[in-house]
C-alpha positions, 0 to 999 in steps of 0.5 A: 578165061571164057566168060562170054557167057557169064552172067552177073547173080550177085554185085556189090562189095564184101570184106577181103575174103582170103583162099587158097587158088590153083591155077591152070598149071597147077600152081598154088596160091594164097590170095585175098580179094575184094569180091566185087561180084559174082558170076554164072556161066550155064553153059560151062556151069561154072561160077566165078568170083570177080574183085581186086586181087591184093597180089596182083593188085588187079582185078581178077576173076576166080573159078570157085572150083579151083579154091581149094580152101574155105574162104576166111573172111576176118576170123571166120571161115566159111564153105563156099556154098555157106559164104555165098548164103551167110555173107552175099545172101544168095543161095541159088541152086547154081553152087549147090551140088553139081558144082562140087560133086567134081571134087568126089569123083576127082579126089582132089582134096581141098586144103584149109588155112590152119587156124593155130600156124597160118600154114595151108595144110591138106584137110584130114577128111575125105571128099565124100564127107564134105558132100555129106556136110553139103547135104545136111547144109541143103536139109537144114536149109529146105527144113528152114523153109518149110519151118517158116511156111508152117508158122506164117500158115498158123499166124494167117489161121489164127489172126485174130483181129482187135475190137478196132480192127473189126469196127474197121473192117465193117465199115470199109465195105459199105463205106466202099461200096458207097463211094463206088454207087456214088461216082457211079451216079456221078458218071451217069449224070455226067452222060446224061446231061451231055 
């Protein structure tokens, strides 16, 4: 795998994090894995996984283009893009759309895990609606941000201070202001005397 160009955006340690991975013949598999980091290459533009395989009982490293399932991580099950921001607390514009506009334009459909029979079994939807569901995913996350700007601009407006807070704030400045003027003196008295 070439990685030389690979650089580290997240490192640490997850809960065993359970997918389905194709390799490069093709072959499927259904892995779980201790993430211990994940990676970028910007050369390639492609993102990996790097933990401890259960099945091969090595570490390994995983393109997340060839999972072909949302990750399952306990009972929940996650998007790629909705793990990395949920669980790891990374939400770089890296894993965003580019990545996976290669799903539309190759149709490859992704598989999930069914939740009544554990079986892998092929996603009803097409690809198209998952980059819509990416889409809203990226809105509401813009929305969020611009939802908090707009409350900590209000609070920064309207702060109003305590009767305590204004005696404060009024003695501070002279108060500072005559520790300035006094090591000022100080300094000068020092020049002079020398």
């Amino acid at each position: 795998m070439a990685m030389e160009n690979a650089v580290v955006v997240w490192r640490g340690r997850t809960r065993t994090v359970e997918f389905s991975y194709q390799d490069f013949n093709g072959d499927k598999t259904r892995r779980q894995v201790d993430i211990t980091a994940v990676l970028y290459d910007p050369i390639d533009d492609k993102t990996y996984l790097e933990g401890f395989c259960h099945l091969r009982n090595d570490t390994r490293h995983f393109k997340t283009f060839n999972i072909t399932t949302m990750l399952k991580v306990g009972s929940k099950r996650y998007e790629i893009w909705e793990w990395f921001d949920e669980c790891l607390g990374i939400a770089p514009p890296w894993h965003r759309k580019a990545h996976y506009s290669n799903i539309a334009n190759t149709g490859v459909m992704p598989e999930r895990l069914s939740e009544d029979s554990g079986k892998v079994e092929k996603v009803v939807q097409n690809p198209p609606s998952m980059m819509q569901r990416l889409d809203e995913y990226n809105k509401k996350q813009a929305q969020k941000v611009e939802e908090l700007k707009a409350k900590h601009a209000q609070i920064k407006a309207t702060k109003e201070y305590s009767p305590a807070e204004k005696i404060a704030l009024k003695l501070v400045k002279p108060l500072w202001i005559t520790v300035v003027a006094l090591l000022a003196l100080v300094a000068l008295a020092d020049m002079v005397s020398a």
